[in-house]
C-alpha positions in Angstrom: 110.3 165.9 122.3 113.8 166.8 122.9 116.6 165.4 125.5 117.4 167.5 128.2 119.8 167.6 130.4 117.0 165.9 133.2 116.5 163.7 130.8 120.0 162.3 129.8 120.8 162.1 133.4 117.9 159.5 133.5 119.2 157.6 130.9 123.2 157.2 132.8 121.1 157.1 136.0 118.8 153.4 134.6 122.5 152.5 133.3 124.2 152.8 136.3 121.2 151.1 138.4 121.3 148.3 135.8 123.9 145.3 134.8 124.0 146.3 131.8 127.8 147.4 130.4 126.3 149.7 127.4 123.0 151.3 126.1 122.2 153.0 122.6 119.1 155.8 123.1 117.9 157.1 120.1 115.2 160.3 120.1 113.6 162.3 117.5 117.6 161.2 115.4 119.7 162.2 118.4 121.2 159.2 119.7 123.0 158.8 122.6 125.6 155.8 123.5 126.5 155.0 126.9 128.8 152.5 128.0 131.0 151.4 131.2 134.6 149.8 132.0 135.1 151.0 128.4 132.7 148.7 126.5 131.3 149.9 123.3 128.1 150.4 123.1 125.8 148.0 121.2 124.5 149.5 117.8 126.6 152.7 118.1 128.1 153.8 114.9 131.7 153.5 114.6 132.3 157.4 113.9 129.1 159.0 114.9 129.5 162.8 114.9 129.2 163.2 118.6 128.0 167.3 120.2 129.8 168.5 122.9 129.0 167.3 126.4 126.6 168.8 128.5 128.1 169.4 132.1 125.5 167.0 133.4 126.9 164.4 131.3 130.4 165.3 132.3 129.9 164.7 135.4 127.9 161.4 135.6 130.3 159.9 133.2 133.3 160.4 135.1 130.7 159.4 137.7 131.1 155.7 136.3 134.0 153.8 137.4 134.9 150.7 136.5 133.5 147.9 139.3 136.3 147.2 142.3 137.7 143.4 141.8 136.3 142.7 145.0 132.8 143.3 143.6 129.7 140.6 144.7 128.4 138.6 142.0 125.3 139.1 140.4 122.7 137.3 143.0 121.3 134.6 139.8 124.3 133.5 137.8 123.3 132.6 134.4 122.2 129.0 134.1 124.7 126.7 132.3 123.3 125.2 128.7 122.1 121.4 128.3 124.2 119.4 126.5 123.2 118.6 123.3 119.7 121.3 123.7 119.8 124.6 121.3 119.8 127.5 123.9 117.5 130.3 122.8 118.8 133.5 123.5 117.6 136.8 124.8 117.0 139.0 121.9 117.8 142.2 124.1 117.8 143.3 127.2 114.4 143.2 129.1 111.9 141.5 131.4 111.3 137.7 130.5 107.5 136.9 130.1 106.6 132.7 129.9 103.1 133.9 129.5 101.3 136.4 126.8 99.6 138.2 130.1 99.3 138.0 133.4 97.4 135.3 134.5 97.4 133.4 131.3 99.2 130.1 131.4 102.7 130.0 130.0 103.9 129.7 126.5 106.1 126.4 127.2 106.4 124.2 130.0 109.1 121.6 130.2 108.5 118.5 128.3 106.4 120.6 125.9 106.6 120.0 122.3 107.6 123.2 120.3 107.7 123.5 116.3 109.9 126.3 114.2 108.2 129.8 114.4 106.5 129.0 118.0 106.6 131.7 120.3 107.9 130.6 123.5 108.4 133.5 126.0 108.4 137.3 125.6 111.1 140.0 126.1 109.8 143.1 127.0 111.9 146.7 126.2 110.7 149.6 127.0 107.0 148.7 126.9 107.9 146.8 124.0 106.6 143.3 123.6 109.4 141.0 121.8 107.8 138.0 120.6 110.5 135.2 121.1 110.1 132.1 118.8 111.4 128.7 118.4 113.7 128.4 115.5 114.1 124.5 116.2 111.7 121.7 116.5 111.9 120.2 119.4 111.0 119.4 123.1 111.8 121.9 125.6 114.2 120.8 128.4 114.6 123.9 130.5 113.3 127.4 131.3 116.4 129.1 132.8 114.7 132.8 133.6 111.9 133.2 136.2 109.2 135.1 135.1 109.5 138.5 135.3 113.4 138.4 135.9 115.6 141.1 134.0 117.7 139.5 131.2 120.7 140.3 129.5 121.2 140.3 125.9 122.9 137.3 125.0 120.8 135.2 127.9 120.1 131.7 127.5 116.1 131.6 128.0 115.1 128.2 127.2 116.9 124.9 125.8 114.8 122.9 123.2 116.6 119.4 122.6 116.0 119.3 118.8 113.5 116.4 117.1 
């Protein structure tokens, strides 16, 4: 497979539609880094040979402009952190899953007792299933992401208040 210029504008076109400020695409070892109101892209190589432009490139990045300060904010701010709870964090960008399949009762609930290395949610990538596991003991205190929401790298998910 090889990235054509249908295909890259797919890739600036999902980055544009998302809140996401950068993406990293790798195919067959051509990667392409994306990013917006000049944020580096995450996992880009500092000096990364780069080929010249296409003209549909070109375009769509001048395309993307930095957002107007009178911009809305996003519609679900993220949730603040319980005091004293360890926050786990999105792994990557995704959809949050509390449950292995639709259907299936969730991972965690609230009040549920979690030990080090249990999976409590999944964040799913590009069709890719991101098991997401507790790295305290504890009892979880909150679920901060519906199910099915889009998450941001970096996301608090769920607060466990350690045992």
């Amino acid at each position: 497979m090889t990235l054509s210029p249908p295909d890259i504008k797919a890739i600036l076109d999902a980055l544009e539609a998302s809140d996401w400020d950068s993406a990293t695409v790798t195919v067959e070892g051509v990667t392409i880094a994306v990013a917006r109101n000049g944020a580096t892209p995450a996992g880009a190589p500092a000096a990364a040979p780069v080929a010249p432009p296409t003209p549909v490139a070109s375009e769509r990045t001048s395309a993307i402009a930095p957002a107007p300060s009178d911009a809305t904010p996003p519609a679900t701010p993220p949730a603040a952190p319980i005091a004293g709870g360890h926050v786990i964090s999105a792994p990557s960008v995704g959809v949050f899953w509390r449950s292995p399949r639709p259907g299936s009762p969730p991972f965690v609930e609230v009040g549920q007792a979690v030990a080090i290395g249990d999976t409590i949610c999944i964040v799913e990538m590009m069709k890719l299933m991101n098991n997401v596991v507790s790295d305290v003991a504890g009892t979880v205190v909150a679920v901060h992401v519906e199910n099915a929401a889009q998450v941001e790298y970096g996301a608090p998910l769920i607060t466990i208040a350690p045992a």
